[in-house]
C-alpha positions as CSV (number, residue, x, y, z in Angstrom):
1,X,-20.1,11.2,1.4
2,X,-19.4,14.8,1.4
3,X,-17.2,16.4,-1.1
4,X,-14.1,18.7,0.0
5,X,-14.8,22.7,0.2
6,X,-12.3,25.2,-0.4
7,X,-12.3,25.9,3.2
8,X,-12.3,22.7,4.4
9,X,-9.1,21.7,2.7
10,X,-7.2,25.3,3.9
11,X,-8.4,24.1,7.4
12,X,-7.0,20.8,7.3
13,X,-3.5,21.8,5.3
14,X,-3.5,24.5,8.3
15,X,-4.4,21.9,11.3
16,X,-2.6,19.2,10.0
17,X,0.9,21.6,9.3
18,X,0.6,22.4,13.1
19,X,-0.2,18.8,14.2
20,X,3.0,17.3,12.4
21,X,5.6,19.9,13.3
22,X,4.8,19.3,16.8
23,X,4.7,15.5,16.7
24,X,8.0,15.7,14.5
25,X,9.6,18.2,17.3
26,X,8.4,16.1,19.7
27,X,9.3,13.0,18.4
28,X,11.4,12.9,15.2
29,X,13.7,15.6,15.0
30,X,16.8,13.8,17.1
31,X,16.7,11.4,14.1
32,X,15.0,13.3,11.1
33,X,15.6,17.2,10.6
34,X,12.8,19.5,10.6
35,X,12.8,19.2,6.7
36,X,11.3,15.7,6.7
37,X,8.2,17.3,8.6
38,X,7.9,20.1,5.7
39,X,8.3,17.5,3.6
40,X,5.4,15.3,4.8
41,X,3.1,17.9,4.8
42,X,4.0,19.0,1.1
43,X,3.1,15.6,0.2
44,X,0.0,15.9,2.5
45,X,-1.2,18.7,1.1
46,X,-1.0,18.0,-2.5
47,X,-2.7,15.0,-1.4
48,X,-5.6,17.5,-0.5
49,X,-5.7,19.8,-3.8
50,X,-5.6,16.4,-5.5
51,X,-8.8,15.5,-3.7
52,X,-10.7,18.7,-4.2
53,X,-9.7,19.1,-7.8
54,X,-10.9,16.1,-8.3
55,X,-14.2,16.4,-6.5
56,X,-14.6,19.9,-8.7
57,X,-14.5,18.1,-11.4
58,X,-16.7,15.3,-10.9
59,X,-19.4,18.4,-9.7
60,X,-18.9,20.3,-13.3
């Protein structure tokens, strides 16, 4: 499997910020303000860190 770049993991957080606001526009926001979206992307995104911090490590 291959481990998690720097880049890769701006790219997603970037992608996947734009792919859930418009899904959550689209969707969601009658029901759930915009701030849930922000929200699941924070948690996405330290999801991703988590991953490449981890996958750091396990390289050193």
């Amino acid at each position: 499997m291959k481990t998690l770049e720097f880049g890769d993991m701006i790219f997603y957080a970037i992608v996947s910020l734009i792919l859930i606001l418009l899904f959550w526009l689209r969707f969601l926001e009658p029901s759930i303000g915009l701030w849930g979206a922000w929200l699941v992307w924070a948690a996405w995104a330290c999801f991703l860190v988590r991953s490449y911090l981890k996958a750091r490590r396990a390289r050193l």
